[in-house]
N, C-alpha and C positions, 0 to 999 in steps of 0.2 A: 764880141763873139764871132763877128765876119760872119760871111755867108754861108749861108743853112741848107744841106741836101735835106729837103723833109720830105716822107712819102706824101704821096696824092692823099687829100681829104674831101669829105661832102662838104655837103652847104651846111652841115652840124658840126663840121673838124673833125671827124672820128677819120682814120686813116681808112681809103676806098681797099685798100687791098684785105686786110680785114671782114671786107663784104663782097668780096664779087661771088658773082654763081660758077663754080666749076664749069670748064667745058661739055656742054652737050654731044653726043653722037648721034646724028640721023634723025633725020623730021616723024613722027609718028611713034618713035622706040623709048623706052624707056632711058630717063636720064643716067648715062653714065658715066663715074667724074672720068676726066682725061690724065690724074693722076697718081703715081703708086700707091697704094695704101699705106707705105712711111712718109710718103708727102702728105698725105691728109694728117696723120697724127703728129709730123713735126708743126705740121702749123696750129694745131692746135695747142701746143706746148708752147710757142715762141709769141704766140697772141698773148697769151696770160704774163708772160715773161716779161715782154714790152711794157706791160701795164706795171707791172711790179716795178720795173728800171724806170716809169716817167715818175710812179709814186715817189719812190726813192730820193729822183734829180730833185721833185719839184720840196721834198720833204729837207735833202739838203741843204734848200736856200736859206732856212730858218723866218723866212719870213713868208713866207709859203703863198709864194708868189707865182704865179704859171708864168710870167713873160719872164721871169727870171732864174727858171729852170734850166740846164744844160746836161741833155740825155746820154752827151756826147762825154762833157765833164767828165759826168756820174761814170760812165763805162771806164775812160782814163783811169780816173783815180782807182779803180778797182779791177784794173785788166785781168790779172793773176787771177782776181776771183772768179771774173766773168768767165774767165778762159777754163778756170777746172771747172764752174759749173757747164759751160758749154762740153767740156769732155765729158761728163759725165753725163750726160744727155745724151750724145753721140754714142757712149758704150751704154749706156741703159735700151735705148731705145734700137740699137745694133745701124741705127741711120748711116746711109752712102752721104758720100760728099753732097750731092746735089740737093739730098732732104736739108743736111745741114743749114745749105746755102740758101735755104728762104728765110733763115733769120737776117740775113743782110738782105735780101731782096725784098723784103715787107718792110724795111729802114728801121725795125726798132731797136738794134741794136748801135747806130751810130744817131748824130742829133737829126733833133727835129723838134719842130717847135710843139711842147706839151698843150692842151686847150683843155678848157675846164669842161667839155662835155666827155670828152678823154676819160676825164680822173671822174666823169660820174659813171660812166659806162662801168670803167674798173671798180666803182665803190660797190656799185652793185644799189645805189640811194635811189629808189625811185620814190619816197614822201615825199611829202612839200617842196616839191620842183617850182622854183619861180621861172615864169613864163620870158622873164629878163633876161639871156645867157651873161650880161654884165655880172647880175647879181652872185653866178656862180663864181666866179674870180675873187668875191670878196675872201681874205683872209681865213676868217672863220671857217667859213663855206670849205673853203679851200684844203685848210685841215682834217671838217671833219672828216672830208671823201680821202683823202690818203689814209689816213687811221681806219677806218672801213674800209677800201682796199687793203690794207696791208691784213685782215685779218686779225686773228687773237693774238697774234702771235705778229713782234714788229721788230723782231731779228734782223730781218731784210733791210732795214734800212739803214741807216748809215750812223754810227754812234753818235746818241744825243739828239737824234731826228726827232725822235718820237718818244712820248715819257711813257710809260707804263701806269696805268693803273692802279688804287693799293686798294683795299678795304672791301667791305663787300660785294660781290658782285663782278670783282677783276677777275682777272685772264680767260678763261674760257666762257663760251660766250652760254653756258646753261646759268649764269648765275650763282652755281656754287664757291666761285672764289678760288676753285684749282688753279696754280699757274701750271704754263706746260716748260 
């Protein structure tokens, strides 16, 4: 795969840009961010994005492997898609160039190496956390958190990624068995 632009991570691999605290203004004053308020809610859009595209990569590998993910692949093989869903985020959201540009400037848009605290962050899995981070890499593991990231609905991912559910209990997550 050659060399990897990945963004900064913690000592947990979640990407640090992700977490930082917006710029403050003046000692004493109430915090206020230092950015537009289309820059606050494209990063909120491009966060969740990220996490859908590492689902994806790592969903693609069919063996649902984090070290053998490529976020960069996944974007490749699906530019056309990325690119209308990126326009359509841009006219929805009426975003300037520069809001746009922190989807490349947080890296989740090109590769980077996926980690399985990553794909639990996005799972939304906080039961039975093994205190191991190995343990989350295991395969199983590894699935179940893309399949709970990806939500009731596993459109998003890449044909064949992910099987759907039949019988009682599928598609929506009340139980009744509605598909969407």
């Amino acid at each position: 795969m050659g060399v990897v632009d990945e963004p900064a991570q913690d000592e947990h691999g979640l990407p640090e840009a992700a977490q930082r605290t917006p710029a403050t203004a003046g000692s004493g004053r109430h915090a206020v961010i230092a950015q537009q308020p289309g820059q606050v809610l494209a990063r909120e859009i491009f966060g969740p994005l990220g996490g859908i595209l590492e689902i994806g990569a790592v969903s693609a590998t069919g063996t649902w492997s984090v070290a053998e993910a490529s976020v960069g692949d996944l974007v490749e093989r699906h530019r056309a898609d990325v690119d209308r869903l990126l326009d359509l985020i841009r006219e929805t959201g009426r975003f300037s160039s520069e809001s746009m540009a922190i989807g490349e400037q947080l890296g989740w848009l090109r590769d980077h190496q996926v980690t399985a605290p990553s794909l639990l962050l996005w799972s939304g899995n906080i039961q039975e956390i093994s205190p191991r981070i190995e343990e989350l890499e295991e395969p199983r593991i590894v699935r179940r958190m893309c399949r709970m990231g990806a939500g009731p609905s596993t459109d998003v991912l890449p044909a064949g990624s992910c099987h759907r559910r039949s019988g009682p209990g599928a598609g929506d997550r009340s139980g009744r068995g509605e598909s969407r």
